[in-house]
C-alpha positions as a Markdown table, in Angstrom:
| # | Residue | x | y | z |
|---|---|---|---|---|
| 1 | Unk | 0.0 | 0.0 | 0.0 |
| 2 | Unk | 1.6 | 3.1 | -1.0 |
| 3 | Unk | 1.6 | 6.1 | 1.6 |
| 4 | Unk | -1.8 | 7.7 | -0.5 |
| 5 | Unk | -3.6 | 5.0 | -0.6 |
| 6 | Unk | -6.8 | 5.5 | 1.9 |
| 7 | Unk | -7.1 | 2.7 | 4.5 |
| 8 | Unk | -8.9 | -0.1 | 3.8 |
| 9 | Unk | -12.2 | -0.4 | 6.4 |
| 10 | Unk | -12.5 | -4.1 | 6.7 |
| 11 | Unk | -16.1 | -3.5 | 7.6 |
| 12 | Unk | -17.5 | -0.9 | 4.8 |
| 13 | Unk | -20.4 | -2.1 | 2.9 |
| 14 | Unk | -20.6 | -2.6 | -0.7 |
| 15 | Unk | -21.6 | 0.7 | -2.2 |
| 16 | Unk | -24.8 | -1.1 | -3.7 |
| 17 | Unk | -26.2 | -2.4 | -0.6 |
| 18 | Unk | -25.2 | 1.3 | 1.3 |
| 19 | Unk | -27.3 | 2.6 | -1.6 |
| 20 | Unk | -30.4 | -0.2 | -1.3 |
| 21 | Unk | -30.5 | 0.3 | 2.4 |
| 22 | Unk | -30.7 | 4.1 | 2.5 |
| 23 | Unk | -33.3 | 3.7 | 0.2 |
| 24 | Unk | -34.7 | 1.5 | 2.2 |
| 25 | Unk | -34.3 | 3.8 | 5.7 |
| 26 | Unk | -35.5 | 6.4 | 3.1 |
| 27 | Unk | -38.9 | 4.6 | 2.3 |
| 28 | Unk | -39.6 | 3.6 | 5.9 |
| 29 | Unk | -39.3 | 7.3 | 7.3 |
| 30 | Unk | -41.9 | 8.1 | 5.0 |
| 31 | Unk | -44.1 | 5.1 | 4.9 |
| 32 | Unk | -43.7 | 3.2 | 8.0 |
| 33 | Unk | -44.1 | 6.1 | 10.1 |
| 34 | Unk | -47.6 | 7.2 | 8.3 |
| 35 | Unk | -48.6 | 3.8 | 8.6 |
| 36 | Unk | -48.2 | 4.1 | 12.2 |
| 37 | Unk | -49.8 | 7.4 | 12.3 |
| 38 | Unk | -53.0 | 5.5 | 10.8 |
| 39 | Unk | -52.7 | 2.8 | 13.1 |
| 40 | Unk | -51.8 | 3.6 | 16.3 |
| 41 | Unk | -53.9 | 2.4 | 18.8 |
| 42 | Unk | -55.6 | 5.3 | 21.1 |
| 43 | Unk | -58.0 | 3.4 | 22.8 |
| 44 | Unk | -57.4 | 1.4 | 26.2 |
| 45 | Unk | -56.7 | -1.6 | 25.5 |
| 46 | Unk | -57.5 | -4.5 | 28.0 |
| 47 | Unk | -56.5 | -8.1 | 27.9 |
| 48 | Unk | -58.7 | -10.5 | 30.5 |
| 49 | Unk | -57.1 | -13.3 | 32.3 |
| 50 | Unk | -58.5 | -15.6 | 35.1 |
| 51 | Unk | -58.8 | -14.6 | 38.8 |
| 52 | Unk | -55.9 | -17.5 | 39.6 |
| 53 | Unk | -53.9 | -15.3 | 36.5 |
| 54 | Unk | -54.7 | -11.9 | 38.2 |
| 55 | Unk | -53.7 | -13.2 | 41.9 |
| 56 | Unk | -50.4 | -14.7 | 40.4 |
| 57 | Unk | -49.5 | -11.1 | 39.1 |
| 58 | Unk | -50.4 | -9.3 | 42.3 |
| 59 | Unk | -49.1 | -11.3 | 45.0 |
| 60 | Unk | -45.9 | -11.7 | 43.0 |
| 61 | Unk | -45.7 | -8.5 | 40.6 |
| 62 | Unk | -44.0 | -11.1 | 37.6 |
| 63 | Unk | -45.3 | -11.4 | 34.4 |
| 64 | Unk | -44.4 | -15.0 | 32.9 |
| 65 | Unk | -42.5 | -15.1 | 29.9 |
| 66 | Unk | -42.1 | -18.3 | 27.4 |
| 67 | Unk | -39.6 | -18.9 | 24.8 |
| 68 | Unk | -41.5 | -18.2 | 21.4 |
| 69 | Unk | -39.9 | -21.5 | 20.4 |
| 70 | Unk | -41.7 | -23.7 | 23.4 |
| 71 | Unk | -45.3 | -22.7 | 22.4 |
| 72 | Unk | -47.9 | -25.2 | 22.2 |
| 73 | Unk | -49.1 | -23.6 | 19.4 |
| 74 | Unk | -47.0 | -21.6 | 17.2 |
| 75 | Unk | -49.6 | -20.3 | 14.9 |
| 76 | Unk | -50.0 | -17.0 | 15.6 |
| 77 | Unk | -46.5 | -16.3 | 15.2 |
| 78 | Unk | -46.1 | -18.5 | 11.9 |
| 79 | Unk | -48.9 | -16.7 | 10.8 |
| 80 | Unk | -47.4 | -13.3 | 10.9 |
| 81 | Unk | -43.8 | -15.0 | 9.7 |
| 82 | Unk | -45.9 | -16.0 | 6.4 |
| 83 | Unk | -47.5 | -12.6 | 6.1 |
| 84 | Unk | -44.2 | -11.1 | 6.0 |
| 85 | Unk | -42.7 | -13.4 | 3.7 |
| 86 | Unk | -45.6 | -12.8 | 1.1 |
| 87 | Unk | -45.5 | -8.9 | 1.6 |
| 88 | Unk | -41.0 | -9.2 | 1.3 |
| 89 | Unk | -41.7 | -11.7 | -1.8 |
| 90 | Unk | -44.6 | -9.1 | -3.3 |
| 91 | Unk | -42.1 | -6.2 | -2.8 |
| 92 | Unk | -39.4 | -8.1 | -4.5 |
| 93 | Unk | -41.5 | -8.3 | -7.9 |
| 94 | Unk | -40.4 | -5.4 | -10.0 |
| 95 | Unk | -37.6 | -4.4 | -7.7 |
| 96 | Unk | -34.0 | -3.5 | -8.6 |
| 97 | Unk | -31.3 | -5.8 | -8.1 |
| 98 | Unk | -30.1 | -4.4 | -4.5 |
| 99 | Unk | -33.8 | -4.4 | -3.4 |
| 100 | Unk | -33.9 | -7.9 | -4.2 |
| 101 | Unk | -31.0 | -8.9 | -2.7 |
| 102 | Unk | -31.9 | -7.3 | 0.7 |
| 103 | Unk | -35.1 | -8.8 | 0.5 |
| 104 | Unk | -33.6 | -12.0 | -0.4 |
| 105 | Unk | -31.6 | -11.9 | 2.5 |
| 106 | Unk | -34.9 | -10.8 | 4.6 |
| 107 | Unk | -36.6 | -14.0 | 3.2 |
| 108 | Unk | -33.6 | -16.2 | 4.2 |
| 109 | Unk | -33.7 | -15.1 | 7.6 |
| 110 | Unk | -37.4 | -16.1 | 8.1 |
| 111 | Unk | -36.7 | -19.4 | 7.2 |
| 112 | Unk | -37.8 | -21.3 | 10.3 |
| 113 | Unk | -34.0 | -22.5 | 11.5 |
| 114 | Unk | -32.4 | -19.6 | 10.7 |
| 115 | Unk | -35.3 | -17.6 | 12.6 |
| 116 | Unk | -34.9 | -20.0 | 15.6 |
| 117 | Unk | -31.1 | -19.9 | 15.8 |
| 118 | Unk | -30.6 | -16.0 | 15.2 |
| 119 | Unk | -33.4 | -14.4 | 17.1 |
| 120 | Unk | -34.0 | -14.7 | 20.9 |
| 121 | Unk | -38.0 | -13.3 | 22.1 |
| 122 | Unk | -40.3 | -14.2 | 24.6 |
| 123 | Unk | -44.3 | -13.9 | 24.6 |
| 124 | Unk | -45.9 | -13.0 | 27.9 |
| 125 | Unk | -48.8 | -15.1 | 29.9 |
| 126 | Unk | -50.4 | -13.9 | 32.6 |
């Protein structure tokens, strides 16, 4: 490396994918925030549990939380993991190369094991 070349940053992002994802932050400033404009909720919401559920939470002031991965039943969350994968695969249609490969890279990481292995939540019950 001569003494004029600039450093090399190990950890700079191809200047495609810089573009596609301030295109992307671009989009979501705009859109996202509007959508949640429209649908933030205003209006108490309640969520009912049994008197043995209530007592639980008073006498010890916990909340229970389970691993999203030891549910029962998984449906609900499947069901919004599909939804997002149709919306990521609708948005893809049409879409420039970068957009595709970031939505690409979206789908992969709903793909149930990689989901499972790379995020961590919990789901309260009370």
């Amino acid at each position: 490396m001569s003494a004029s070349s600039p450093p090399v940053n190990a950890t700079a992002m191809p200047p495609e994918l810089e573009k596609a994802l301030k295109r992307y932050r671009d989009w979501a400033r705009t859109h996202l925030l509007a959508e949640q404009d429209t649908t933030t909720i205003t209006e108490t919401l309640y969520h009912y549990t049994d008197l043995v559920g209530l007592e639980g939470i008073l006498k010890t002031s916990n909340f229970w939380f389970t691993d999203y991965r030891r549910l029962n039943d998984p449906s609900e969350l499947k069901h919004g993991i599909d939804i997002a994968r149709d919306v990521a695969r609708g948005m893809s249609t049409g879409a420039d190369a970068s957009v595709r490969l970031f939505l690409d890279c979206l789908l992969q990481t709903f793909e149930h094991d990689t989901l499972a292995s790379s995020l961590e939540f919990f789901i309260a019950f009370f």
